[in-house]
C-alpha positions in Angstrom: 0.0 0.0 0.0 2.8 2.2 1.4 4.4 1.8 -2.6 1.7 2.5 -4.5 0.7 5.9 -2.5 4.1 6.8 -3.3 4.2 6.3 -6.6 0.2 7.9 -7.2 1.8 10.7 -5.4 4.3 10.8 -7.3 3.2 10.5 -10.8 -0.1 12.8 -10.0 2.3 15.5 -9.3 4.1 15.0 -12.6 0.9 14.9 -14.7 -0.6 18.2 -12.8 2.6 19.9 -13.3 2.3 19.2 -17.4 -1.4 20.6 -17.1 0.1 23.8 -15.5 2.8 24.3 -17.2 0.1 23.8 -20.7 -1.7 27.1 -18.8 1.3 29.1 -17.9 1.6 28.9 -21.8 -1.5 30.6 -22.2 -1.0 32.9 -19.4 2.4 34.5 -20.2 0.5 34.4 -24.1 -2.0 35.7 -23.2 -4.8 33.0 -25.1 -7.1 30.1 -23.9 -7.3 30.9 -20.5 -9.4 32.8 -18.4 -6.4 35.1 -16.5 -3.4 36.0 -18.4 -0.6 38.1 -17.8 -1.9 41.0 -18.6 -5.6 40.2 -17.8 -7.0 44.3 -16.4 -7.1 44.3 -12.8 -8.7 47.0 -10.6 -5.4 48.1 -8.5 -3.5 50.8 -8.8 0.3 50.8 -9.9 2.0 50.9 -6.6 -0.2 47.9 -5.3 0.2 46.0 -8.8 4.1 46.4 -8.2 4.6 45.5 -4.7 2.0 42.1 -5.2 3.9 40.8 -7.4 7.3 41.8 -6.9 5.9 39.6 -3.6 5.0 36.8 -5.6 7.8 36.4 -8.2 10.4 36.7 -4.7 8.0 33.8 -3.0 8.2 31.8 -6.1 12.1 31.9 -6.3 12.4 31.4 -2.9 10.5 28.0 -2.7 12.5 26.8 -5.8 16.1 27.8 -4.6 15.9 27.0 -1.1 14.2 23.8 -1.6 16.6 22.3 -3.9 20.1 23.1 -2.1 21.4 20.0 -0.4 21.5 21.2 3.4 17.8 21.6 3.2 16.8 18.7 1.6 19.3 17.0 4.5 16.7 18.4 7.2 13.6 18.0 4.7 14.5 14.9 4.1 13.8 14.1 8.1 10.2 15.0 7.6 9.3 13.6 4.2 10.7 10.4 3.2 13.6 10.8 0.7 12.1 8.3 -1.5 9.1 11.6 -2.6 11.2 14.3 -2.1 11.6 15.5 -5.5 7.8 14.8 -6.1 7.2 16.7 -3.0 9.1 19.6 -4.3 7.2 19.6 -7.2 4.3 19.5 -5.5 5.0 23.1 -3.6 6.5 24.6 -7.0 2.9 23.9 -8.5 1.4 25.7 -4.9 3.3 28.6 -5.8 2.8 29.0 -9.6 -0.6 28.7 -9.1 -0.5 31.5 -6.6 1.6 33.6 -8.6 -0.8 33.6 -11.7 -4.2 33.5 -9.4 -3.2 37.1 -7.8 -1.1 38.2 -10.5 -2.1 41.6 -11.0 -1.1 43.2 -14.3 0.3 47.0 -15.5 -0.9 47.2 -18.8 1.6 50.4 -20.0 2.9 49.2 -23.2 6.9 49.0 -23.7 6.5 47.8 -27.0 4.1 46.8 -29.8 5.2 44.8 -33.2 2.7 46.1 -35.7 4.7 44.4 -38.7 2.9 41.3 -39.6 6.3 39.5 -40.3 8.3 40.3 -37.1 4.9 39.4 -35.1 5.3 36.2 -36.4 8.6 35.8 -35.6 8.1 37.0 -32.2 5.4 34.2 -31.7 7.7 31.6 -33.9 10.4 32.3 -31.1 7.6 32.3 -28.0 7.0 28.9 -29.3 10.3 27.6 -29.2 11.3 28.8 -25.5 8.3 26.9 -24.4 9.3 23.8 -26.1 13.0 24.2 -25.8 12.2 23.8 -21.6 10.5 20.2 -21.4 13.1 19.5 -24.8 16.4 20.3 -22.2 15.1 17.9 -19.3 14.5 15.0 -21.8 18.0 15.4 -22.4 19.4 14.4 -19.3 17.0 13.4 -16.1 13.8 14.2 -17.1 11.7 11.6 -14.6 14.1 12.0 -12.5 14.0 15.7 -12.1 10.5 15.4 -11.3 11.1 12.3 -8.9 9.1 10.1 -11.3 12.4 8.0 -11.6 12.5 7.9 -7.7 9.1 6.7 -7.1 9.1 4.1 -9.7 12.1 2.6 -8.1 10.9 2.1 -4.9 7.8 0.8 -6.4 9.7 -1.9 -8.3 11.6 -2.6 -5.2 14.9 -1.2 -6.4 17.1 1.2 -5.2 17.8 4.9 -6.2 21.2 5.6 -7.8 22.8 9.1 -8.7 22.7 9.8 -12.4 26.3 10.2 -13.9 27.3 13.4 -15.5 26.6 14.1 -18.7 26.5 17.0 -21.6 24.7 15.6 -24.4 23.6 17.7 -27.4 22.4 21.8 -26.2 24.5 21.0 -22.8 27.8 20.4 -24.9 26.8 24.0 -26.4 25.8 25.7 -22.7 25.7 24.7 -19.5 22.3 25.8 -18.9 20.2 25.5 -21.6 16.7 25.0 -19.5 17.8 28.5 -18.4 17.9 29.7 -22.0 14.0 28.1 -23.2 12.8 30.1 -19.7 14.2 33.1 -20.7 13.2 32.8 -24.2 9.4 31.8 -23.8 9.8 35.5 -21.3 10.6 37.7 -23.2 9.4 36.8 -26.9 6.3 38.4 -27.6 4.9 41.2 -30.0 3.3 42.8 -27.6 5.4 43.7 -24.1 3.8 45.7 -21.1 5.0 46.8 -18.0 3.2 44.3 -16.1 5.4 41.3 -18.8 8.1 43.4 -18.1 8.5 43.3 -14.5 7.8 39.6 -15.0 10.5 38.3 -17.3 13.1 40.5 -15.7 12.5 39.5 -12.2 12.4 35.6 -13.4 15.6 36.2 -15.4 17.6 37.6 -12.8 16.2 34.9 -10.5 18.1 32.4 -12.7 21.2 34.3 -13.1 21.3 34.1 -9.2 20.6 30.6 -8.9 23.1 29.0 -11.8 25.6 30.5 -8.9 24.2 28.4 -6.0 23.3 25.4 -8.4 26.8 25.4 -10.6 28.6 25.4 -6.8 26.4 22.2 -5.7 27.2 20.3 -8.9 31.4 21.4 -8.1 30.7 20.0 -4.6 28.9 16.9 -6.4 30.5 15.8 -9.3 34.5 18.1 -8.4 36.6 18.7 -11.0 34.5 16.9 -13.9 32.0 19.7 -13.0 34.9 22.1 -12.9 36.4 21.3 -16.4 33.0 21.5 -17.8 32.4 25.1 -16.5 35.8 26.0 -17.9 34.8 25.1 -21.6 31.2 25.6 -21.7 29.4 29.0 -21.8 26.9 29.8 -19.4 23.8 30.9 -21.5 25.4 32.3 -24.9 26.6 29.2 -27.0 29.8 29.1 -29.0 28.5 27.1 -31.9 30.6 25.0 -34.7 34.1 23.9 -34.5 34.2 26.0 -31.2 33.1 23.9 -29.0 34.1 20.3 -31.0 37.8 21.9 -30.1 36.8 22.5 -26.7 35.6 19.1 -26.4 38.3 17.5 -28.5 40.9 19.1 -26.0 38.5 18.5 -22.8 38.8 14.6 -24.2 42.8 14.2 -24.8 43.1 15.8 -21.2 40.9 13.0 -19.7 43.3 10.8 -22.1 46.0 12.0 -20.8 45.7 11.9 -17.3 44.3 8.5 -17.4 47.4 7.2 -19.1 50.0 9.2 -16.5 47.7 7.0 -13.8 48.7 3.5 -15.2 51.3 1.9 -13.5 54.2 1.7 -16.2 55.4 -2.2 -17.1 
């Protein structure tokens, strides 16, 4: 019994956070849903900022200080490790529901594309940052970034191992590519107000802060692989072509290299 709760729990958080994220589409859109972004609300401008300055700093707060190690050590006392992540997951859905429920919007225009042509390519480009973000977790750890991994495991009565490192395909180009589709699905759209504005910056700063807190976990983690990979890879702007295939070719003989110095000679 104890299993399958576990794994209901864990799997209904997964599916209810792909129905969300589906609406936060149409919210930051603005289309198909009854609030959006920039939905008229009756406050005035200094109570519009404040809310939800408020509710973008709550939202960063529950993802950055649930996800560094020392709290998950004490969370982890409280909810069994085994539906952490889904846990997580679970509170990250509390709070994006919140933030979009009392979102109140500023509808002074910053910019409007009138030209058919770059209108569409604003949308073109909206479309891809929403579909670069779940694209970037398939990647790598996918299930197990949303402790799907972890729940099935203990419900086939098998223990949880770590994930090795890896940098396949966007993550050989930047180290933070999820990062990238956020930012991109932000700030692409024909038509920006104030309201969008204060949205997509806050968010976007959010992440620049938190690839500093998440990059120093992952050195403490994985140690100089980690380290040799932040060397060569960019952040957020990729070096495309035979940039990074030199990086990598170089990144690869050093490995090489030191593996040979570490067998014992005959």
């Amino acid at each position: 019994m104890r299993r399958w709760m576990f794994f209901t729990y864990g799997v209904l958080a997964h599916a209810v956070f792909f129905g969300l994220y589906a609406y936060m589409i149409g919210f930051v859109g603005g289309f198909l849903v009854p609030k959006s972004i920039d939905t008229v609300t009756a406050d005035s401008l200094a109570v519009a900022i404040i809310v939800d300055v408020l509710l973008l700093a709550g939202f960063g707060l529950q993802h950055s200080v649930m996800a560094r190690p020392a709290f998950k050590r004490n969370w982890t006392r409280v909810v069994p490790p085994v539906i952490e992540r889904s846990t997580y997951v679970w509170f990250s859905i509390a709070v994006t529901i919140l933030l979009m429920w009392q979102w109140r919007s500023i509808g002074i225009v910053v910019w409007d594309a009138h030209n058919p042509l770059l209108r569409m390519a604003l949308w073109s480009l909206f479309a891809v940052g929403w579909l670069l973000v779940p694209f970037t977790t398939l990647l790598i750890n996918h299930f197990d970034l949303f402790g799907t991994r972890q729940v099935w495991l203990h419900f086939t009565n098998r223990d949880y191992t770590s994930l090795p490192f890896r940098t396949p395909s966007l993550y050989k180009h930047v180290r933070h590519p999820l990062y990238v589709g956020w930012a991109i699905a932000f700030w692409a759209t024909p038509t920006m107000t104030v309201g969008h504005l204060l949205f997509a910056s806050m968010l976007t700063i959010y992440m620049a802060v938190a690839t500093y807190f998440e990059e120093r976990d992952l050195v403490a983690y994985f140690g100089e692989q980690y380290q040799t990979y932040r060397r060569e890879v960019p952040k957020f702007v990729p070096r495309f072509g035979f940039v990074s295939s030199k990086v990598f070719t170089r990144s690869k003989n050093r490995r090489r290299a030191n593996v040979a110095r570490q067998m014992p000679k005959q």
